[in-house]
mmCIF file of the N, C-alpha and C atoms, coordinates in Angstrom:
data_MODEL
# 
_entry.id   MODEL 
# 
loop_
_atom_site.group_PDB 
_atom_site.id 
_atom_site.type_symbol 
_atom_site.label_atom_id 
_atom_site.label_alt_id 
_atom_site.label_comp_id 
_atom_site.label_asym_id 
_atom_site.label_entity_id 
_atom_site.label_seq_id 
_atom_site.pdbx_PDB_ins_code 
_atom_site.Cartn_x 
_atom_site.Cartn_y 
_atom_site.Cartn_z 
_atom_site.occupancy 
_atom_site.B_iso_or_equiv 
_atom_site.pdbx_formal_charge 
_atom_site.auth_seq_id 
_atom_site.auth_comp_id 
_atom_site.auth_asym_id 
_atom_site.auth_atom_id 
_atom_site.pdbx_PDB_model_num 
ATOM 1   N N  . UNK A 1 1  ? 4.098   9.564   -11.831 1.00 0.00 ? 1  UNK A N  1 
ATOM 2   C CA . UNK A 1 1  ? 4.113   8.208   -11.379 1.00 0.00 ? 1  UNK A CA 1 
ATOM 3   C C  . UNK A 1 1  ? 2.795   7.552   -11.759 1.00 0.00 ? 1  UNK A C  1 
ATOM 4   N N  . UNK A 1 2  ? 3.062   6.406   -11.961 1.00 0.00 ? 2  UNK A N  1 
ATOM 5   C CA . UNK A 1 2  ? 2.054   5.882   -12.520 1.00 0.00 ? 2  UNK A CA 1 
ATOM 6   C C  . UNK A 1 2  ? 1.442   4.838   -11.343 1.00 0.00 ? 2  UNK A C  1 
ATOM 7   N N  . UNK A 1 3  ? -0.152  4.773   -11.306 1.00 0.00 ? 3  UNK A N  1 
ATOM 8   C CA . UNK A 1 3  ? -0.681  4.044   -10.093 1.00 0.00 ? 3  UNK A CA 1 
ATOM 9   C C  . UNK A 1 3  ? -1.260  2.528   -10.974 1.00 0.00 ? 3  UNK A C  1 
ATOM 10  N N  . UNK A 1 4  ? -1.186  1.431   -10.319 1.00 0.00 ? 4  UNK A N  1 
ATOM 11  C CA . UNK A 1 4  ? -2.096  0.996   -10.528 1.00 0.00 ? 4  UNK A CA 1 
ATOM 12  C C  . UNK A 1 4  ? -3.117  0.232   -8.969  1.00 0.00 ? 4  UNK A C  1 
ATOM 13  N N  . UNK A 1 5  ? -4.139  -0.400  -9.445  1.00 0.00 ? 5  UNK A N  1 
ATOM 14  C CA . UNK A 1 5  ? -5.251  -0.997  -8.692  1.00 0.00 ? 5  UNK A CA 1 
ATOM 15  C C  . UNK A 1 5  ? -5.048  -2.391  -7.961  1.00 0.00 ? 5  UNK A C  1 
ATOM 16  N N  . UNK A 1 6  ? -4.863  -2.701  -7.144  1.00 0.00 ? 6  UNK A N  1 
ATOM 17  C CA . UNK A 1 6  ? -4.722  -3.822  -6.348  1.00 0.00 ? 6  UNK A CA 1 
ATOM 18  C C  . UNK A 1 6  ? -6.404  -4.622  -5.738  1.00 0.00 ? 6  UNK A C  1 
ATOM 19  N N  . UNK A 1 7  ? -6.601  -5.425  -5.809  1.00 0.00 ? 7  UNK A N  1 
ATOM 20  C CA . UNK A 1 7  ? -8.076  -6.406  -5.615  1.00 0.00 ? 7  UNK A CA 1 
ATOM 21  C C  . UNK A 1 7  ? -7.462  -7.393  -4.942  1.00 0.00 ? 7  UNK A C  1 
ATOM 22  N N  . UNK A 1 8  ? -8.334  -7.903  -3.618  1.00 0.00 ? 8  UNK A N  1 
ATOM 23  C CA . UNK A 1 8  ? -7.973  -8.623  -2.761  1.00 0.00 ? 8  UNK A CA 1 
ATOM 24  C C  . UNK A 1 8  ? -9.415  -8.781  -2.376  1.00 0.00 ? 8  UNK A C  1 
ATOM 25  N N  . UNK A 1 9  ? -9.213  -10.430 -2.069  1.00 0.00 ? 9  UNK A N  1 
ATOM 26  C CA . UNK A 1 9  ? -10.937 -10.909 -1.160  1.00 0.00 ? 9  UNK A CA 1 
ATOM 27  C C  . UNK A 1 9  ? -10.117 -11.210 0.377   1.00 0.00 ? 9  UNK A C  1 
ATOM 28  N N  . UNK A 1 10 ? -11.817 -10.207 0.888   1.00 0.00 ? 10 UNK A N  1 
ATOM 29  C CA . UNK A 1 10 ? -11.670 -10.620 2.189   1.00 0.00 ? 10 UNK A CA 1 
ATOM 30  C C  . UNK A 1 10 ? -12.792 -10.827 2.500   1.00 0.00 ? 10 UNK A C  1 
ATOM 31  N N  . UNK A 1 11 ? -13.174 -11.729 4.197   1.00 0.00 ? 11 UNK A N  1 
ATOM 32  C CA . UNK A 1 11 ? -14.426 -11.575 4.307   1.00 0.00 ? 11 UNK A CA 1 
ATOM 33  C C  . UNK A 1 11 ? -15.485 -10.647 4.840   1.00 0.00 ? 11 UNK A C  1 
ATOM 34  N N  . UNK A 1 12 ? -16.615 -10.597 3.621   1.00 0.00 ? 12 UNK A N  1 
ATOM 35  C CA . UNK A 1 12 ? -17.438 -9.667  4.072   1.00 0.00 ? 12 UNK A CA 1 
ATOM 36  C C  . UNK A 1 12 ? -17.849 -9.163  4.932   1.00 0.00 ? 12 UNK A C  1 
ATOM 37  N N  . UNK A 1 13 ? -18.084 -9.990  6.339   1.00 0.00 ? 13 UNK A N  1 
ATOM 38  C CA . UNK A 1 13 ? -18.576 -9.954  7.534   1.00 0.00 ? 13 UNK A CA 1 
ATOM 39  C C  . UNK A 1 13 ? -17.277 -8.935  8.404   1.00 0.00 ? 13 UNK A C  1 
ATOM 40  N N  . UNK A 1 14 ? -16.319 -9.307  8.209   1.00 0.00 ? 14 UNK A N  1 
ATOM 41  C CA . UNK A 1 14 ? -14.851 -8.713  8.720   1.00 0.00 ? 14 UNK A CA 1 
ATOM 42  C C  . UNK A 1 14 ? -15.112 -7.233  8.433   1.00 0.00 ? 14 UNK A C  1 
ATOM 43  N N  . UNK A 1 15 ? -15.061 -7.158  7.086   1.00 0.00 ? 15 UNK A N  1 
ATOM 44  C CA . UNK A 1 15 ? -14.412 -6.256  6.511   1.00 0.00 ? 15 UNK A CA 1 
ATOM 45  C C  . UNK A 1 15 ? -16.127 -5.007  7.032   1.00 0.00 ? 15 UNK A C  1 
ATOM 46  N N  . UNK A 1 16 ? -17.087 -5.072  6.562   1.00 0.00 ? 16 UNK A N  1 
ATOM 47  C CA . UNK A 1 16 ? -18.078 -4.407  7.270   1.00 0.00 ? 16 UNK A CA 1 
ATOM 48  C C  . UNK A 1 16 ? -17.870 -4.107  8.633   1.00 0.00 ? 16 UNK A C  1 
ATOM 49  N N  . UNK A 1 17 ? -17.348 -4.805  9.668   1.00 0.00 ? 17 UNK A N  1 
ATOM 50  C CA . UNK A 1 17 ? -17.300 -4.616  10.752  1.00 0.00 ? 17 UNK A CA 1 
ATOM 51  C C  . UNK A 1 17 ? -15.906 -3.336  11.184  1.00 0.00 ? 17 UNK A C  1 
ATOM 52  N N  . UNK A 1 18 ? -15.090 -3.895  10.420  1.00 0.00 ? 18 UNK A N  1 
ATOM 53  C CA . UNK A 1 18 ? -14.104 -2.930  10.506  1.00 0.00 ? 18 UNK A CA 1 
ATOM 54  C C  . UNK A 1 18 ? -14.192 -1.421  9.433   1.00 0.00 ? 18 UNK A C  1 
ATOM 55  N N  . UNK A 1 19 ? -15.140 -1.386  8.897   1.00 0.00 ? 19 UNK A N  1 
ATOM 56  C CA . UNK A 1 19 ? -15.286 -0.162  8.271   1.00 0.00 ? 19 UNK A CA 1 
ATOM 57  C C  . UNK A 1 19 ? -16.425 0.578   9.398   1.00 0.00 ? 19 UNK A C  1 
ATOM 58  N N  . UNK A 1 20 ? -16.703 0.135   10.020  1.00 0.00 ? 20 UNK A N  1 
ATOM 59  C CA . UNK A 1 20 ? -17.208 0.490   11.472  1.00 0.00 ? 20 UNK A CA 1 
ATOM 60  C C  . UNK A 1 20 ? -16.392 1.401   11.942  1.00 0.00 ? 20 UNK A C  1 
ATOM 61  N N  . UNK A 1 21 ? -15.480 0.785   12.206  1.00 0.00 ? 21 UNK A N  1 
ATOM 62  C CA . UNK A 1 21 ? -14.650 1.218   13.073  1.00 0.00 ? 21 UNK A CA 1 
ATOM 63  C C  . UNK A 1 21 ? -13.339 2.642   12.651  1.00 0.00 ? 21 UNK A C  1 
ATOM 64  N N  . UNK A 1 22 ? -13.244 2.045   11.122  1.00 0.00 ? 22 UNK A N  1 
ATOM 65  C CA . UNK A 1 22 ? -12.487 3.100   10.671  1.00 0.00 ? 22 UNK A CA 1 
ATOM 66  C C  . UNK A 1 22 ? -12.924 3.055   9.566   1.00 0.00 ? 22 UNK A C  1 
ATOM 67  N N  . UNK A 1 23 ? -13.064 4.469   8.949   1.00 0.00 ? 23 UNK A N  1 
ATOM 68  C CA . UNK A 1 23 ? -13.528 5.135   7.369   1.00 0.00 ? 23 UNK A CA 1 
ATOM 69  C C  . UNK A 1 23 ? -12.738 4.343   6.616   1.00 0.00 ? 23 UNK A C  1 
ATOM 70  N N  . UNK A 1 24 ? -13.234 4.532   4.995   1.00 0.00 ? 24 UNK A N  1 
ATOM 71  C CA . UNK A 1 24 ? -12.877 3.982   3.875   1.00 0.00 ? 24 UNK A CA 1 
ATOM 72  C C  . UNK A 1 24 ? -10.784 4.434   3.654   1.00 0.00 ? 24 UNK A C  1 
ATOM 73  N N  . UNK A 1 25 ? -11.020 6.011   3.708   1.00 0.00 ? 25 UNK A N  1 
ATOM 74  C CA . UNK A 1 25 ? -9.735  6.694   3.630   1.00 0.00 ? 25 UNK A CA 1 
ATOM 75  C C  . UNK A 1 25 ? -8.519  6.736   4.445   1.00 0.00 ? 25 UNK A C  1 
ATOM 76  N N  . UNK A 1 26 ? -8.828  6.141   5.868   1.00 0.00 ? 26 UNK A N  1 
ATOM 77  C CA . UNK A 1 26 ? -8.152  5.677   6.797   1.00 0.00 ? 26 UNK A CA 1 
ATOM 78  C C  . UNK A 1 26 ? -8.033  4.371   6.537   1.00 0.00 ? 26 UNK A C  1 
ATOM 79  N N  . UNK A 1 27 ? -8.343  3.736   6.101   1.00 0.00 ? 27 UNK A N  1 
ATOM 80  C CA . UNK A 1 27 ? -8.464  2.296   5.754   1.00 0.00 ? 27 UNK A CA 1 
ATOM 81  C C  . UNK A 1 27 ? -7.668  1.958   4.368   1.00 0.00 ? 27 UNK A C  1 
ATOM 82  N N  . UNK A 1 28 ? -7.717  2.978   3.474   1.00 0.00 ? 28 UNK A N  1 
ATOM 83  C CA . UNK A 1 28 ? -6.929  2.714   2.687   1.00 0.00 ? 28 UNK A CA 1 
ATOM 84  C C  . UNK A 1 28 ? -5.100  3.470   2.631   1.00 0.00 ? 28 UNK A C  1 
ATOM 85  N N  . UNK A 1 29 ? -5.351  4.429   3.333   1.00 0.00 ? 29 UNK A N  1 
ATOM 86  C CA . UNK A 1 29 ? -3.647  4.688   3.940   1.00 0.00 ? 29 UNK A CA 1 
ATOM 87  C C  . UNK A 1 29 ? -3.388  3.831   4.691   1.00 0.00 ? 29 UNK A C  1 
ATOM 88  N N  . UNK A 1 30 ? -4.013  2.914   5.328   1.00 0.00 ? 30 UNK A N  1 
ATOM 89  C CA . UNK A 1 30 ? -3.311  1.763   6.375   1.00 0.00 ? 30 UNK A CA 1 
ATOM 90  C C  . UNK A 1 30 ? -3.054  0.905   5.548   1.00 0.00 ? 30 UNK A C  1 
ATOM 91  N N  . UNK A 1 31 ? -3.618  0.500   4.446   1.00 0.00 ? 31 UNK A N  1 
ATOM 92  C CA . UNK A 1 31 ? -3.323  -0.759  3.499   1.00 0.00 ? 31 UNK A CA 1 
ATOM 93  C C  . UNK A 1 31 ? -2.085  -0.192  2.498   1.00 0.00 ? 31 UNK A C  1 
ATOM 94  N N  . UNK A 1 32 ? -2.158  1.355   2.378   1.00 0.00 ? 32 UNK A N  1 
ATOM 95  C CA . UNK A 1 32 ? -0.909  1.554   1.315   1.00 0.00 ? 32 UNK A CA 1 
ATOM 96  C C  . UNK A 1 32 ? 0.189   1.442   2.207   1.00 0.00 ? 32 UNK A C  1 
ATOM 97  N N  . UNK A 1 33 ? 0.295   2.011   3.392   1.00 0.00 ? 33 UNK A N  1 
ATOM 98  C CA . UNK A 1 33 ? 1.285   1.797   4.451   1.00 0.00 ? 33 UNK A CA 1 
ATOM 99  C C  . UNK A 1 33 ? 1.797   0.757   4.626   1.00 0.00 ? 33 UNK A C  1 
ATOM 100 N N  . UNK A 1 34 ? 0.783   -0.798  4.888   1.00 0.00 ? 34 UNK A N  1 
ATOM 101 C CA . UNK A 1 34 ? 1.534   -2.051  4.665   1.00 0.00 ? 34 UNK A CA 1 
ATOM 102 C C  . UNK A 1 34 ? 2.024   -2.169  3.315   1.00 0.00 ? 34 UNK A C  1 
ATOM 103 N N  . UNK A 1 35 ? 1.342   -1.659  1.895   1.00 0.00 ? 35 UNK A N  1 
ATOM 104 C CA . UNK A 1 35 ? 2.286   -2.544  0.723   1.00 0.00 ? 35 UNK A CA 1 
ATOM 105 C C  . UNK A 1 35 ? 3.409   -1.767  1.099   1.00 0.00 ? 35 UNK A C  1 
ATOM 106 N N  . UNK A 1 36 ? 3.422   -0.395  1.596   1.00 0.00 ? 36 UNK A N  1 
ATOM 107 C CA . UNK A 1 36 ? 4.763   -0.032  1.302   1.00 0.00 ? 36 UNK A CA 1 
ATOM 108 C C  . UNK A 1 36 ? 6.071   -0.597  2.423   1.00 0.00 ? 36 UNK A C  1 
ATOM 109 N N  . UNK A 1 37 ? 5.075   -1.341  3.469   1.00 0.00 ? 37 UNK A N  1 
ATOM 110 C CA . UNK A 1 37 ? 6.647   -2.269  4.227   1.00 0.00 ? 37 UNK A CA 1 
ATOM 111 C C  . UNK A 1 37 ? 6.560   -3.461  3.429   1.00 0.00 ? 37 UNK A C  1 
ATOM 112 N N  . UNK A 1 38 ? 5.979   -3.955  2.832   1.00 0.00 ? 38 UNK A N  1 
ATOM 113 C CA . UNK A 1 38 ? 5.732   -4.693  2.207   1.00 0.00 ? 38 UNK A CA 1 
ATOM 114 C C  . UNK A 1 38 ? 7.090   -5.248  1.262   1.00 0.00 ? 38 UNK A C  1 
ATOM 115 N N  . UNK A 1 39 ? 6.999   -3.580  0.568   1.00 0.00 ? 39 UNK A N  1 
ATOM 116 C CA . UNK A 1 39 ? 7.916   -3.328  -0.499  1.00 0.00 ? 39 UNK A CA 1 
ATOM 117 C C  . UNK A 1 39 ? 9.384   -3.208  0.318   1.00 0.00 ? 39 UNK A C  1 
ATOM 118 N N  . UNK A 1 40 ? 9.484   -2.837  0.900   1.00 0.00 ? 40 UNK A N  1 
ATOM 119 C CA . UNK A 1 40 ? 10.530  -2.467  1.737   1.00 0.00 ? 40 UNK A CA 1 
ATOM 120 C C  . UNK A 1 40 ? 11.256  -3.242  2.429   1.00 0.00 ? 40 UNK A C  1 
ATOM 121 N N  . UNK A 1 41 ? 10.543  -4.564  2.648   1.00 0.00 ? 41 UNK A N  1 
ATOM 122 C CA . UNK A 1 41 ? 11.266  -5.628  3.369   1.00 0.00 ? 41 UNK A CA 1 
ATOM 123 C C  . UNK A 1 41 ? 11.131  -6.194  2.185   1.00 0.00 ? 41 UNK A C  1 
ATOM 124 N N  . UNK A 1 42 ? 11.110  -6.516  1.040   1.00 0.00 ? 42 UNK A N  1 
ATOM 125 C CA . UNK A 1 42 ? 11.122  -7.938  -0.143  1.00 0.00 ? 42 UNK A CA 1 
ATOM 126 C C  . UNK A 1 42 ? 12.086  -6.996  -1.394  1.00 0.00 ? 42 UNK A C  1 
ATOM 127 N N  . UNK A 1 43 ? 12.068  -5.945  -1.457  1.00 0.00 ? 43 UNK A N  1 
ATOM 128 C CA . UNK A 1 43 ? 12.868  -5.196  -2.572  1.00 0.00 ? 43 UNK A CA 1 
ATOM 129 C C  . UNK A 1 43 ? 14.095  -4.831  -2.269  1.00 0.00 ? 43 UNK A C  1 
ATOM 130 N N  . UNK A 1 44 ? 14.975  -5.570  -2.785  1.00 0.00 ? 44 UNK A N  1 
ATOM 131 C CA . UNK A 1 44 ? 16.524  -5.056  -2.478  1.00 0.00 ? 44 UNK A CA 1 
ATOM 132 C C  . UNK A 1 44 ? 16.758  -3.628  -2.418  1.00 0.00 ? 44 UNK A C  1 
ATOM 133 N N  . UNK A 1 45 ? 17.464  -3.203  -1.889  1.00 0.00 ? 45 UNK A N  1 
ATOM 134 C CA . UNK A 1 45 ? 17.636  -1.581  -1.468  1.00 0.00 ? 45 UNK A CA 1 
ATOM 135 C C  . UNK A 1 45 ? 18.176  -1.012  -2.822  1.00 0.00 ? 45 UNK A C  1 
ATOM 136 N N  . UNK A 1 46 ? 19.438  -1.388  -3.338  1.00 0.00 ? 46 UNK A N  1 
ATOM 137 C CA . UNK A 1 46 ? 19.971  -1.126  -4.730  1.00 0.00 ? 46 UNK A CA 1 
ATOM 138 C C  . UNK A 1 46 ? 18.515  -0.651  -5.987  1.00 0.00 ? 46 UNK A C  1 
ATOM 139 N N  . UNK A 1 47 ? 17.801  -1.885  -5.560  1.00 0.00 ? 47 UNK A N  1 
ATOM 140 C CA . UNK A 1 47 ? 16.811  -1.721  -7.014  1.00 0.00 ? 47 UNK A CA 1 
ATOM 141 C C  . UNK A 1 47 ? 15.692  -0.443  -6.523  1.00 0.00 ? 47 UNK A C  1 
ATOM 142 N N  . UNK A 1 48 ? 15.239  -0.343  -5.209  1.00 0.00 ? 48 UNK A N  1 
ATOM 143 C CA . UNK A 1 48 ? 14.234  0.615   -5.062  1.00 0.00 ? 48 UNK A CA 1 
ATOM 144 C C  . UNK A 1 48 ? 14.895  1.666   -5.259  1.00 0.00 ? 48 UNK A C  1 
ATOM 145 N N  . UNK A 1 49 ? 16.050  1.746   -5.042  1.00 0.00 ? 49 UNK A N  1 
ATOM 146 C CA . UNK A 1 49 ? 17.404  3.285   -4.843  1.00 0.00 ? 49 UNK A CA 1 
ATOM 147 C C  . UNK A 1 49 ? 16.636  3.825   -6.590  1.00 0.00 ? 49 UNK A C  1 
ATOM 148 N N  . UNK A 1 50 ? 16.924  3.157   -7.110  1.00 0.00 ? 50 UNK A N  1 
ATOM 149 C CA . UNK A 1 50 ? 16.857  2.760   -8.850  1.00 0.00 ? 50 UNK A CA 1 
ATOM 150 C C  . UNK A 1 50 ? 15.390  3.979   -9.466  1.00 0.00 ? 50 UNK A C  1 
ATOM 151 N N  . UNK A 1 51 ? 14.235  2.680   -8.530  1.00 0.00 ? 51 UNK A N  1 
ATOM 152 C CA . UNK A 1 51 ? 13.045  3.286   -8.667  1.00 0.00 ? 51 UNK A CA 1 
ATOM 153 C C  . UNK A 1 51 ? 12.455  4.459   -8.091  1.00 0.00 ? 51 UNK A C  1 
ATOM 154 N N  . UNK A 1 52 ? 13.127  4.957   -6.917  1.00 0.00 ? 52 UNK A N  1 
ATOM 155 C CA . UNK A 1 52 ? 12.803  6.105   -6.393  1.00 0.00 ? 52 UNK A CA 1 
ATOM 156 C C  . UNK A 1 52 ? 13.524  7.576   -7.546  1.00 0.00 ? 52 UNK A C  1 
ATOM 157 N N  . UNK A 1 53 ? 14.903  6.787   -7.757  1.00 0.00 ? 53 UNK A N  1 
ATOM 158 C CA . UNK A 1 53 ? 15.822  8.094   -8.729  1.00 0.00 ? 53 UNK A CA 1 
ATOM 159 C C  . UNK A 1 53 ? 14.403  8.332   -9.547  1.00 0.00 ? 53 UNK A C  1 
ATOM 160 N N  . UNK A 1 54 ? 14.058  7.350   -10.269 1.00 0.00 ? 54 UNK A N  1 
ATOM 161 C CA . UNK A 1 54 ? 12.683  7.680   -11.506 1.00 0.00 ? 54 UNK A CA 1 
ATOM 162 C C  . UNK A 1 54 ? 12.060  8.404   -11.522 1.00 0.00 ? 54 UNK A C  1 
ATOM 163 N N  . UNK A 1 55 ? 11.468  7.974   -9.958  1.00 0.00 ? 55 UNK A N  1 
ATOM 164 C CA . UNK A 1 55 ? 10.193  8.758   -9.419  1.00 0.00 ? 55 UNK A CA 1 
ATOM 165 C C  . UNK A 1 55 ? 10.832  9.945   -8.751  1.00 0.00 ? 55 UNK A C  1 
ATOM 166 N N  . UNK A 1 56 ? 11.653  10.614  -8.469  1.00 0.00 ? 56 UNK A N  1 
ATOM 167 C CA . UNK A 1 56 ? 12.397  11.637  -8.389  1.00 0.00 ? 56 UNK A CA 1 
ATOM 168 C C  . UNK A 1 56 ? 12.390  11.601  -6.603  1.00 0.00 ? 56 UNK A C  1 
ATOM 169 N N  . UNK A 1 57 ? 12.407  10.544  -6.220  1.00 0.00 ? 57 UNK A N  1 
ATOM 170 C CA . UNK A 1 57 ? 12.567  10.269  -4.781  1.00 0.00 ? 57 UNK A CA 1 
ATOM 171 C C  . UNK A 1 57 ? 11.798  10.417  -3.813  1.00 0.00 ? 57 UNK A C  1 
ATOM 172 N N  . UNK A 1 58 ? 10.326  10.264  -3.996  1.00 0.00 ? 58 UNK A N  1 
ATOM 173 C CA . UNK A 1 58 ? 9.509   10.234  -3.777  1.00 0.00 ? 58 UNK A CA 1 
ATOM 174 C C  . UNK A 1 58 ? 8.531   8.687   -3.642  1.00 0.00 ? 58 UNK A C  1 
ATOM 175 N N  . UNK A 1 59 ? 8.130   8.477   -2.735  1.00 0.00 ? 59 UNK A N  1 
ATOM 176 C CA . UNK A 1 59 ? 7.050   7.183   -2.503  1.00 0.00 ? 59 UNK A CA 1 
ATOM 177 C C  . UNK A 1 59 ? 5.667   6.516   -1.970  1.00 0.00 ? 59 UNK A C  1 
ATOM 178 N N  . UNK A 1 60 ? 5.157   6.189   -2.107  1.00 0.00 ? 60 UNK A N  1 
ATOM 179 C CA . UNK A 1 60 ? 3.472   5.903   -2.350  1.00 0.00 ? 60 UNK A CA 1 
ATOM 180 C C  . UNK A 1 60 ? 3.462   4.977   -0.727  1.00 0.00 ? 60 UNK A C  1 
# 
């Protein structure tokens, strides 16, 4: 499977404060966790069915 990189601004002040609170790696399974409802509520079921067969049914 192939990954790519997602870039998003937020603000600095926020985002320092909340890396306080939770690590970088916890912080970034919480953000893959939302794209993946993300994906899940906006991608018709038929087409992800599609993309998971690819990926041999497996998901990020």
């Amino acid at each position: 499977m192939k990954l790519d990189t997602i870039q998003i601004r937020y603000n600095t002040e926020k985002l320092c404060i909340l890396r306080h609170y939770i690590d970088d790696t916890a912080l970034q399974t919480e953000l893959q966790a939302q794209l993946q409802t993300l994906y899940e509520k906006h991608v018709p079921a038929e087409i992800r069915a599609g993309i998971d067969s690819q990926e041999g049914g497996t998901t990020v």
